[in-house]
Every structure is written in C-alpha cells, then in structure tokens.
Backbone as XML, in Angstrom:
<?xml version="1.0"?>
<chain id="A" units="angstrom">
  <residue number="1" name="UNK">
    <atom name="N" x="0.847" y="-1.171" z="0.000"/>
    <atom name="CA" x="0.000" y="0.000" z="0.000"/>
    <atom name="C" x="0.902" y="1.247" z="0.000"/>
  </residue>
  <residue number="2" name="UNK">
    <atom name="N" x="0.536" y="2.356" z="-0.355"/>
    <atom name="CA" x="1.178" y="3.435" z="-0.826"/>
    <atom name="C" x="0.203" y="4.704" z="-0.330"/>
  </residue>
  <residue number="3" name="UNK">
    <atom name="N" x="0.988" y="5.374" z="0.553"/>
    <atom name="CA" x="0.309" y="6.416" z="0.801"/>
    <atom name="C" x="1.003" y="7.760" z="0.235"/>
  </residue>
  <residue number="4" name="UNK">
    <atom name="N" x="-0.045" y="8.641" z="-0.751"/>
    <atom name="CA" x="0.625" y="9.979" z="-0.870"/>
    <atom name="C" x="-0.293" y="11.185" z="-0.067"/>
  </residue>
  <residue number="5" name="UNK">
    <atom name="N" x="1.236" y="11.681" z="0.207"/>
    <atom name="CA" x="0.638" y="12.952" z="0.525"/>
    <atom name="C" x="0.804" y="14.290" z="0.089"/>
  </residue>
  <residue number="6" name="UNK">
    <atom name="N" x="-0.440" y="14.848" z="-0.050"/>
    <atom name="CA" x="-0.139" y="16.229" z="-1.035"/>
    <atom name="C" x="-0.390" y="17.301" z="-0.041"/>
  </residue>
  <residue number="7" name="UNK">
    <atom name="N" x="0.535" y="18.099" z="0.249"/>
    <atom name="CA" x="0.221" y="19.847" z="0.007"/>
    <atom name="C" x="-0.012" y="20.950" z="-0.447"/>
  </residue>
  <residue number="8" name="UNK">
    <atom name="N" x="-1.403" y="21.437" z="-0.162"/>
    <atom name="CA" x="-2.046" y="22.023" z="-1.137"/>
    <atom name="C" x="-2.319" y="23.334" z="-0.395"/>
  </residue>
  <residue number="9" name="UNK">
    <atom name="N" x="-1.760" y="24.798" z="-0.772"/>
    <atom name="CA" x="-1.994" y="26.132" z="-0.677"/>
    <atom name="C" x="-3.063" y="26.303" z="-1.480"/>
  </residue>
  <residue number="10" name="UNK">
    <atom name="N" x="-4.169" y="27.127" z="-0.928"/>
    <atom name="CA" x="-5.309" y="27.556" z="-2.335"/>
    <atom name="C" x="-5.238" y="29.087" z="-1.842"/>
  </residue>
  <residue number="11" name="UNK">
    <atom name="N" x="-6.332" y="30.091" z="-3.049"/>
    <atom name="CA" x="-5.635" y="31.007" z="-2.792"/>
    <atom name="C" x="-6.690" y="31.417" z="-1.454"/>
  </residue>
  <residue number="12" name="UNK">
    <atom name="N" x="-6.438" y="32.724" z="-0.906"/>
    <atom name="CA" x="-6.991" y="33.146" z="0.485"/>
    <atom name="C" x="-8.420" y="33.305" z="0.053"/>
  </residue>
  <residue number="13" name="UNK">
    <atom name="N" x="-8.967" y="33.065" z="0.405"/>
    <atom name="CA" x="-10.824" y="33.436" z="1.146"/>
    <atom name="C" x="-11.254" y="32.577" z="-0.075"/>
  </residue>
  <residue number="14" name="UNK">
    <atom name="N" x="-10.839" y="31.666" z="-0.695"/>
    <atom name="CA" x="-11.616" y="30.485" z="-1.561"/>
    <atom name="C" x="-11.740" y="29.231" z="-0.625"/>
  </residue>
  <residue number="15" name="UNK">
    <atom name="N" x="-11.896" y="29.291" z="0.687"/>
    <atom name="CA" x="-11.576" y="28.134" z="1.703"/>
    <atom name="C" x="-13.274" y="27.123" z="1.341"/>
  </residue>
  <residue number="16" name="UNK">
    <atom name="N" x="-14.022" y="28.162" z="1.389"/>
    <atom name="CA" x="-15.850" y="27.391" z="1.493"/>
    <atom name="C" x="-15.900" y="27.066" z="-0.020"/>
  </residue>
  <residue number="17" name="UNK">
    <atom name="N" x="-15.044" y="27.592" z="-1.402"/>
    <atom name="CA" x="-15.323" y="27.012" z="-2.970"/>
    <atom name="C" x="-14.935" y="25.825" z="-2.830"/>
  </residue>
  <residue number="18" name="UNK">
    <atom name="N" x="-13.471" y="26.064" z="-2.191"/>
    <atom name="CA" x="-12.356" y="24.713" z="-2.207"/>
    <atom name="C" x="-12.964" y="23.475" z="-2.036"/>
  </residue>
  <residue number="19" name="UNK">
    <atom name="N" x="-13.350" y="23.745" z="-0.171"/>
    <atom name="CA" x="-14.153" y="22.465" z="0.242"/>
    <atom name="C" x="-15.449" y="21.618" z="-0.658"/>
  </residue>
  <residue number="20" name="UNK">
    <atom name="N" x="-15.925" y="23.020" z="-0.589"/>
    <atom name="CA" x="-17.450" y="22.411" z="-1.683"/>
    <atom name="C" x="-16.843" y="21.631" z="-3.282"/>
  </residue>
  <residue number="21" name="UNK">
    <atom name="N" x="-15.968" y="21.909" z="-3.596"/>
    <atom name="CA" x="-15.184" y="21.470" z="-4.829"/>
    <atom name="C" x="-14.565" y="20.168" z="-4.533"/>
  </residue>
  <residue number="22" name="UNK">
    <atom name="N" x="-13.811" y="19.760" z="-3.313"/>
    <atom name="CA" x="-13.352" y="19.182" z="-3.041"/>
    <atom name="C" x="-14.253" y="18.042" z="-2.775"/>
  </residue>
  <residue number="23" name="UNK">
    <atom name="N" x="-15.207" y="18.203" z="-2.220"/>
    <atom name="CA" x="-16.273" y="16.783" z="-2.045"/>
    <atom name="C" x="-16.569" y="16.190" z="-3.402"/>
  </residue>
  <residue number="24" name="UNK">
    <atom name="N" x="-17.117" y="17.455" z="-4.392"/>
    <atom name="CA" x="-17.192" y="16.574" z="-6.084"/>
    <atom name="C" x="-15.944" y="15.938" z="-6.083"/>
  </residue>
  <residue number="25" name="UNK">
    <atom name="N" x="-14.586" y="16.121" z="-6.295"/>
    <atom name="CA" x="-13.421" y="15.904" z="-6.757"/>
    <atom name="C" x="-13.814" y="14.231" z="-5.549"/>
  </residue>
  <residue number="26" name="UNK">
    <atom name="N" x="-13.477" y="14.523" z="-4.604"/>
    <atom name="CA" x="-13.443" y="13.089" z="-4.211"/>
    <atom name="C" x="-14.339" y="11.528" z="-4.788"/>
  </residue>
  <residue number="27" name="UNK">
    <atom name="N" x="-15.727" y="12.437" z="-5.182"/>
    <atom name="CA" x="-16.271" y="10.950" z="-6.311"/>
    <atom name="C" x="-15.699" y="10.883" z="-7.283"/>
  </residue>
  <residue number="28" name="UNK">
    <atom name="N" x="-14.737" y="11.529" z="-7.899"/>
    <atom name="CA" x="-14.230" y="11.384" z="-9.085"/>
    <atom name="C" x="-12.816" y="10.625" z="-8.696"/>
  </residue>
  <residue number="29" name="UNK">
    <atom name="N" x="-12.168" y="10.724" z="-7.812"/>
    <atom name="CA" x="-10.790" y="10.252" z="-7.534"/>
    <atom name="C" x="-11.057" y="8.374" z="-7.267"/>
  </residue>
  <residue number="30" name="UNK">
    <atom name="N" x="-12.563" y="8.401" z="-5.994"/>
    <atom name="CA" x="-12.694" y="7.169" z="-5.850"/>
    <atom name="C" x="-13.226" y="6.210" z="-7.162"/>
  </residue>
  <residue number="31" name="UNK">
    <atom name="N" x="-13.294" y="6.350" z="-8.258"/>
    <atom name="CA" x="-13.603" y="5.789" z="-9.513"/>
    <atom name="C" x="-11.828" y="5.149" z="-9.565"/>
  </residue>
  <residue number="32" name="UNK">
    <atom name="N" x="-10.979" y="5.746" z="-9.543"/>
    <atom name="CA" x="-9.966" y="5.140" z="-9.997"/>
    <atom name="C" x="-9.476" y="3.802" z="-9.129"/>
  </residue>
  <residue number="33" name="UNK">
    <atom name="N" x="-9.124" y="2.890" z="-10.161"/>
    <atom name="CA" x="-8.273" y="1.734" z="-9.725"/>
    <atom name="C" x="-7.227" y="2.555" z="-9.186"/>
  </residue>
  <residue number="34" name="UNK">
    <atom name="N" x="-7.295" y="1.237" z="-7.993"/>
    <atom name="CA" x="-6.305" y="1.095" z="-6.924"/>
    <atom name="C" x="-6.234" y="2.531" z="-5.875"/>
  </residue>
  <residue number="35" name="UNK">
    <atom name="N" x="-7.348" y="2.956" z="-5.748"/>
    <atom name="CA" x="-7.933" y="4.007" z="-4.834"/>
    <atom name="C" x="-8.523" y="3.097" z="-3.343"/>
  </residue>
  <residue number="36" name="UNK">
    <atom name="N" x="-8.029" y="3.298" z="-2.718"/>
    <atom name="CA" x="-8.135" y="2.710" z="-1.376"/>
    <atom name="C" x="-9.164" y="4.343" z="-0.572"/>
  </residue>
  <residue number="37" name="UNK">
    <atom name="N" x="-8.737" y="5.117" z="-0.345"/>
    <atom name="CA" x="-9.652" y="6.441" z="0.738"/>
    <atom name="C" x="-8.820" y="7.163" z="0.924"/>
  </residue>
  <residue number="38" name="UNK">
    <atom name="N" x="-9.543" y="8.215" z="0.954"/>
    <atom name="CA" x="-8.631" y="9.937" z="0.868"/>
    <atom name="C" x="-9.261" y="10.150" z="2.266"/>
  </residue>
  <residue number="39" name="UNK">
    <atom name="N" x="-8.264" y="11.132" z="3.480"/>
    <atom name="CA" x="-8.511" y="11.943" z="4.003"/>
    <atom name="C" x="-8.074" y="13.244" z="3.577"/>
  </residue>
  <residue number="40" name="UNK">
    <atom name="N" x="-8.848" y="14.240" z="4.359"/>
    <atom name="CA" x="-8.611" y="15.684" z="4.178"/>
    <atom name="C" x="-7.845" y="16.466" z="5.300"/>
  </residue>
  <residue number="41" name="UNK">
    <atom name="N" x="-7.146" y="17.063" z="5.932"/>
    <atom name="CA" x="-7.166" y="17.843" z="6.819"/>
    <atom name="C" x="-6.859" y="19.169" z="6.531"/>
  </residue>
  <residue number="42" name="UNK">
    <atom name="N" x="-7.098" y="20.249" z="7.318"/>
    <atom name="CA" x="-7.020" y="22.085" z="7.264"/>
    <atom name="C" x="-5.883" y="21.869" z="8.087"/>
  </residue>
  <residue number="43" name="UNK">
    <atom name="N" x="-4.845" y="22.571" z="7.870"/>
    <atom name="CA" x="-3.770" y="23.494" z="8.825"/>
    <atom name="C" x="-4.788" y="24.428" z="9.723"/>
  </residue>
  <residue number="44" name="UNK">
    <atom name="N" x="-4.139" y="24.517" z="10.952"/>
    <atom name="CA" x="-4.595" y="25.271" z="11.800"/>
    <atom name="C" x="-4.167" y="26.584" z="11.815"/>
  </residue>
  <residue number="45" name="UNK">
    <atom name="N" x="-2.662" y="26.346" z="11.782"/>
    <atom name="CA" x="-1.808" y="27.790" z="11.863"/>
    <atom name="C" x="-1.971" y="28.850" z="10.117"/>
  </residue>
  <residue number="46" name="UNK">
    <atom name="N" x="-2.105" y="27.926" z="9.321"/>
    <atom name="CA" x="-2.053" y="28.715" z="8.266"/>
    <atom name="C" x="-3.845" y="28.279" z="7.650"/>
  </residue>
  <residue number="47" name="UNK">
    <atom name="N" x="-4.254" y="29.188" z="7.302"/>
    <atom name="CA" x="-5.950" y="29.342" z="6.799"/>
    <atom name="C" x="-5.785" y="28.132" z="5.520"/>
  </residue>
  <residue number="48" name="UNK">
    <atom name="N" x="-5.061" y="28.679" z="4.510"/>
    <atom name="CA" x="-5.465" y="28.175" z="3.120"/>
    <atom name="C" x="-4.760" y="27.047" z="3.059"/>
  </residue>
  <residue number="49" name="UNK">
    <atom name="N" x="-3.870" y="26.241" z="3.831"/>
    <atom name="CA" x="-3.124" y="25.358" z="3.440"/>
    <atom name="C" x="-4.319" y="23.999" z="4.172"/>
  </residue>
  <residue number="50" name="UNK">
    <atom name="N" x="-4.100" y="22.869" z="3.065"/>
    <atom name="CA" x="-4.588" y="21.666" z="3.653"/>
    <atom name="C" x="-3.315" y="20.662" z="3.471"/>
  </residue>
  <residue number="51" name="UNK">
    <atom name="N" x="-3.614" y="19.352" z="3.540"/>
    <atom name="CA" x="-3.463" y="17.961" z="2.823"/>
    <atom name="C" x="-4.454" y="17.078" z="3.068"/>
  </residue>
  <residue number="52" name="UNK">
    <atom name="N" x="-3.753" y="16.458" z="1.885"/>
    <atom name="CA" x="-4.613" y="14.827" z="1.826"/>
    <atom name="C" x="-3.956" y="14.107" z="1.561"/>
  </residue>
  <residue number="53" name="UNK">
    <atom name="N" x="-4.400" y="13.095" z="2.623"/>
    <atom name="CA" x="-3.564" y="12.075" z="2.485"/>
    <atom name="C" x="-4.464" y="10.335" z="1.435"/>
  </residue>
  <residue number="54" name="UNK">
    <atom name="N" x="-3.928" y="10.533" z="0.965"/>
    <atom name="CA" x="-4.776" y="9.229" z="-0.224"/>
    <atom name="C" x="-3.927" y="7.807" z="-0.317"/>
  </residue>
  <residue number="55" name="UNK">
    <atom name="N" x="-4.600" y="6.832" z="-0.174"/>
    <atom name="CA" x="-3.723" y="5.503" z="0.132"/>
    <atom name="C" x="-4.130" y="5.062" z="-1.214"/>
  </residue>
  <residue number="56" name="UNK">
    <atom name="N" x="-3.320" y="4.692" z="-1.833"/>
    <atom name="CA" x="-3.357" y="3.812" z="-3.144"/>
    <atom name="C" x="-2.878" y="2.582" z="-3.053"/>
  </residue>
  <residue number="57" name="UNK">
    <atom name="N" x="-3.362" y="1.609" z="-3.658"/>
    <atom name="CA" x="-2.748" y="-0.364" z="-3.852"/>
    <atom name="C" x="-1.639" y="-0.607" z="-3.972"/>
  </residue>
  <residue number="58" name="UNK">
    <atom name="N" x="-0.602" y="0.263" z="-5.153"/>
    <atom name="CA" x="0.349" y="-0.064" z="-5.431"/>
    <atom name="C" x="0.792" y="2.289" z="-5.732"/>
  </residue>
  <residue number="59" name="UNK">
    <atom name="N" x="1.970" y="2.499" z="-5.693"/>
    <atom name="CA" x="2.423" y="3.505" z="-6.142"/>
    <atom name="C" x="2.129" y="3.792" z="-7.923"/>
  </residue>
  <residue number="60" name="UNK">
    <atom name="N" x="2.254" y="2.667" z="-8.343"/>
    <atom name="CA" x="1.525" y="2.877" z="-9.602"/>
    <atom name="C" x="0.195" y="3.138" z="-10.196"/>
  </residue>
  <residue number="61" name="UNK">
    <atom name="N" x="-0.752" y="2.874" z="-8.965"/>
    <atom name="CA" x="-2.228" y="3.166" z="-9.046"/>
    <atom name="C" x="-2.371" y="4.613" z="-9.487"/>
  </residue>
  <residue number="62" name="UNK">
    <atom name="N" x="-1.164" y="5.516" z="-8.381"/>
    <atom name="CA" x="-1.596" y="7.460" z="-8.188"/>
    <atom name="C" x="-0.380" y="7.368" z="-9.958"/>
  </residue>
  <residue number="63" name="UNK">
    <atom name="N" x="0.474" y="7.152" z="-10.002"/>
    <atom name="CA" x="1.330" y="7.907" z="-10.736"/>
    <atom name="C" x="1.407" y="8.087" z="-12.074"/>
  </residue>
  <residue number="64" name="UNK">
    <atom name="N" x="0.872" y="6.146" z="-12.443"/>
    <atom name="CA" x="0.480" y="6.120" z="-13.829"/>
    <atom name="C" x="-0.988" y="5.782" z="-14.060"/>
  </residue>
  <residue number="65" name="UNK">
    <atom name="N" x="-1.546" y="5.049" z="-13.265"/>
    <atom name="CA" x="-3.568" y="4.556" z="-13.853"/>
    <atom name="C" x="-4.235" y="5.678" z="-13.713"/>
  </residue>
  <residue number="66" name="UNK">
    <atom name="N" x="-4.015" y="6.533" z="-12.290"/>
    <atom name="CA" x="-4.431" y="7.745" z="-12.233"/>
    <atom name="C" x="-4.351" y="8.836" z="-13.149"/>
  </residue>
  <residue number="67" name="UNK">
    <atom name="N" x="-2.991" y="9.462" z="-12.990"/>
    <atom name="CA" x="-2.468" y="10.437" z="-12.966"/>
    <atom name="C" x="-2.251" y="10.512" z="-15.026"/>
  </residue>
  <residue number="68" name="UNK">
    <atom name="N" x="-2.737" y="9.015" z="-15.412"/>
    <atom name="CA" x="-2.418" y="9.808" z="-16.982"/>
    <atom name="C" x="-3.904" y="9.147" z="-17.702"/>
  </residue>
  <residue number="69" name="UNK">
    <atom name="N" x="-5.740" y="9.230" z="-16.746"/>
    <atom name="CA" x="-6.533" y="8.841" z="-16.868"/>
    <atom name="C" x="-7.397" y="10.022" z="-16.858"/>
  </residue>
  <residue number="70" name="UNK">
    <atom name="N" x="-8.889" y="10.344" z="-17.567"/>
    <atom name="CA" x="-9.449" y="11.244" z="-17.852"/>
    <atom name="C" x="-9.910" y="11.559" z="-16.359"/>
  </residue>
  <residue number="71" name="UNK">
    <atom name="N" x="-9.774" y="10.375" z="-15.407"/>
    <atom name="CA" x="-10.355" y="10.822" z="-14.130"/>
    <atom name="C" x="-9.602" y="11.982" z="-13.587"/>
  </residue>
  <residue number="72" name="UNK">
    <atom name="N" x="-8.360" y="12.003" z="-13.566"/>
    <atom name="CA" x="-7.383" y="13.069" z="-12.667"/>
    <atom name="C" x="-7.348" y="14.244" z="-13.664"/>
  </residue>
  <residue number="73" name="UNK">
    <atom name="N" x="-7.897" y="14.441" z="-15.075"/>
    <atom name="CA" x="-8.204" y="15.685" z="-15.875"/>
    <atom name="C" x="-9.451" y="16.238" z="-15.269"/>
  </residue>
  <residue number="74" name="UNK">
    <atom name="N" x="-11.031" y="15.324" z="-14.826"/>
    <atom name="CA" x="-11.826" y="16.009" z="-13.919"/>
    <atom name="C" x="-11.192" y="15.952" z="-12.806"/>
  </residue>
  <residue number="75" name="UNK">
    <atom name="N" x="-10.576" y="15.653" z="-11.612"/>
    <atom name="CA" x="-10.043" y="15.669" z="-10.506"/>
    <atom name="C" x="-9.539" y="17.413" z="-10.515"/>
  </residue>
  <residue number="76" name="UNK">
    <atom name="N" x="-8.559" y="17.277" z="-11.098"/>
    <atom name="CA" x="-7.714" y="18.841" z="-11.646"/>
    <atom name="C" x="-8.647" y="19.697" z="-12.029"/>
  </residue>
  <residue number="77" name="UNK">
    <atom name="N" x="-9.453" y="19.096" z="-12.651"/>
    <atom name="CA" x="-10.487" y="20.969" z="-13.256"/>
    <atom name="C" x="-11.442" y="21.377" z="-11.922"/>
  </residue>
  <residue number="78" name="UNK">
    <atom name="N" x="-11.419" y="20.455" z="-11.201"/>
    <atom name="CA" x="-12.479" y="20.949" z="-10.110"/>
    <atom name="C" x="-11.811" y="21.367" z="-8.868"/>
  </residue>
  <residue number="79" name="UNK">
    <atom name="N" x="-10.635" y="21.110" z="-8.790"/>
    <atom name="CA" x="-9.908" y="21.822" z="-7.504"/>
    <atom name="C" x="-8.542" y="22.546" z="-7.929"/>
  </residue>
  <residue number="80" name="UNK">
    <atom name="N" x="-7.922" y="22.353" z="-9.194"/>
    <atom name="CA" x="-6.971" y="22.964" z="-10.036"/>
    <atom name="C" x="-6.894" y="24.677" z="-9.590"/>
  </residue>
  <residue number="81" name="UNK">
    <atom name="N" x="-8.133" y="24.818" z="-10.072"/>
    <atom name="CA" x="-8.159" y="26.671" z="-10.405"/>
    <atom name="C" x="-8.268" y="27.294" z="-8.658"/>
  </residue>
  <residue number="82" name="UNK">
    <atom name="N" x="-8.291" y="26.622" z="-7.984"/>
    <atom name="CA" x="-8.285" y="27.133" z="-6.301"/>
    <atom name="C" x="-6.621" y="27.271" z="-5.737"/>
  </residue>
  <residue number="83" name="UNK">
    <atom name="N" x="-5.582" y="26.720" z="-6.615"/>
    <atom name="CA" x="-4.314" y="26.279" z="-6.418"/>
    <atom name="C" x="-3.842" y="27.841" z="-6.359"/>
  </residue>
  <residue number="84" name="UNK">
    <atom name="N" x="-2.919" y="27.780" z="-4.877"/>
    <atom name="CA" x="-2.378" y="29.538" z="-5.061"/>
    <atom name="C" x="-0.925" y="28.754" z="-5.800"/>
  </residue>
  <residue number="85" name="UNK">
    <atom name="N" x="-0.277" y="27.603" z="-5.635"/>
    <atom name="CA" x="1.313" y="27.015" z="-5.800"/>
    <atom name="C" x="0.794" y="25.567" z="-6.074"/>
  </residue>
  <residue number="86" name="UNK">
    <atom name="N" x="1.442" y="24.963" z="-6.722"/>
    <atom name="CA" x="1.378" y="23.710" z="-7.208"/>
    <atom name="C" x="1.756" y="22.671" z="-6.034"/>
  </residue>
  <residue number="87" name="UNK">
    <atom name="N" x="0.555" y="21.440" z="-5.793"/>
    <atom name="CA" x="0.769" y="20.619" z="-4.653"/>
    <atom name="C" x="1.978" y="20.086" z="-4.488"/>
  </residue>
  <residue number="88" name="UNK">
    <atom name="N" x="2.469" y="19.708" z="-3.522"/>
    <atom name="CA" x="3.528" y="18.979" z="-3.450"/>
    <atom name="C" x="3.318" y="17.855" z="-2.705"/>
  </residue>
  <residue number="89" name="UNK">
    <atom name="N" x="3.456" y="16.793" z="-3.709"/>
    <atom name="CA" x="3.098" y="15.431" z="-3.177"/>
    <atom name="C" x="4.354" y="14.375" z="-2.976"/>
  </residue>
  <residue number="90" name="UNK">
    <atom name="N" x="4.233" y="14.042" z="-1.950"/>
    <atom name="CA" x="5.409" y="12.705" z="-1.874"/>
    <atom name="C" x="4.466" y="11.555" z="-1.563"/>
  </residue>
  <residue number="91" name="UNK">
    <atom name="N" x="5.313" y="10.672" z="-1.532"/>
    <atom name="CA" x="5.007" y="8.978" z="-1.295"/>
    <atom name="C" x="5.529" y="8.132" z="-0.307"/>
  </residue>
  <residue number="92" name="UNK">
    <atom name="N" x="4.663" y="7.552" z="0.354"/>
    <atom name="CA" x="5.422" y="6.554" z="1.804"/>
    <atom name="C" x="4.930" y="5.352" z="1.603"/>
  </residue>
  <residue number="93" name="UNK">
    <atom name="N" x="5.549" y="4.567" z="2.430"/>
    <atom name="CA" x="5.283" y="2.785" z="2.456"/>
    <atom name="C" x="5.390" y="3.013" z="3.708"/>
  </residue>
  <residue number="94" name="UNK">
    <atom name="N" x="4.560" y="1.972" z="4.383"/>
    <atom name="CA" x="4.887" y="1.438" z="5.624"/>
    <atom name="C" x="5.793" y="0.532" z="5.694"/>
  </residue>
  <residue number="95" name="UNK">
    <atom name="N" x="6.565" y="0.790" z="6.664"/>
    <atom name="CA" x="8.064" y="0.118" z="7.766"/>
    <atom name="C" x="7.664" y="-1.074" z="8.520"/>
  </residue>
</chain>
C-alpha cells in the first residue's frame, strides 16, 4: 500500500469554494483503480493550506492509472483553479 501525501496552498478566502469542490473531486478520484480512501485535513496555523492524504494499492495506481486517466483531468479541473502554488506530493510505504 502506498500512501501519498499532497500539500495544497489555495488562494486566500476560496476556503468554502475549495471544500465544496473538493467533495465533487473526491467521487471522481474514488472511480480510480487502486484508490483505497482519501482523508482531508485544514492546517490550523495557516488558513489556506490543507493535505490529503490518499492511500493507493500499489504507487503505480496514483502515478500512472491515475495520474495519466481522464479521471485526474476532472479531478484537476475541479480543484486545479483554487491552487495559489502547485501541490507537493510525496510517497510513503509502511516500515
């Protein structure tokens, strides 16, 4: 199993579009193979910053089934345009 996690800045006072955007975007992410469940969390200290953390089957589920599938083109158009900086996502395995 493969967990990524992304950091995501959006820009200031789009916090209530984001979220509301973000619930569509999640039926669209869970369509993809090898989608296991996304959490969400808000930063406390900083307003606009979140992550999510999304567990995928294999690292190849997010990087290639995903990530070059019409699903992650709707994924991107519905939370894309809220982006103040481009996410920064890494990848973990459990130890």
């Amino acid at each position: 199993m493969t967990l990524e996690l992304a950091t995501i800045d959006i820009k200031e006072g789009e916090n209530v579009a984001f979220e509301a955007a973000l619930e569509q975007a999640k039926l669209v992410i869970a369509q993809a193979t090898g989608f296991i469940n996304i959490t969400v969390q808000k930063c406390v200290e900083q307003n606009n910053r979140y992550i999510l953390l999304i567990h995928w089957q294999t690292l190849e589920d997010h990087t290639v089934g995903f990530r070059e599938s019409a699903l992650f083109t709707q994924w991107r158009a519905l939370i894309g345009p809220f982006f103040e900086t481009p996410p920064f996502v890494q990848h973990y395995h459990i130890i």
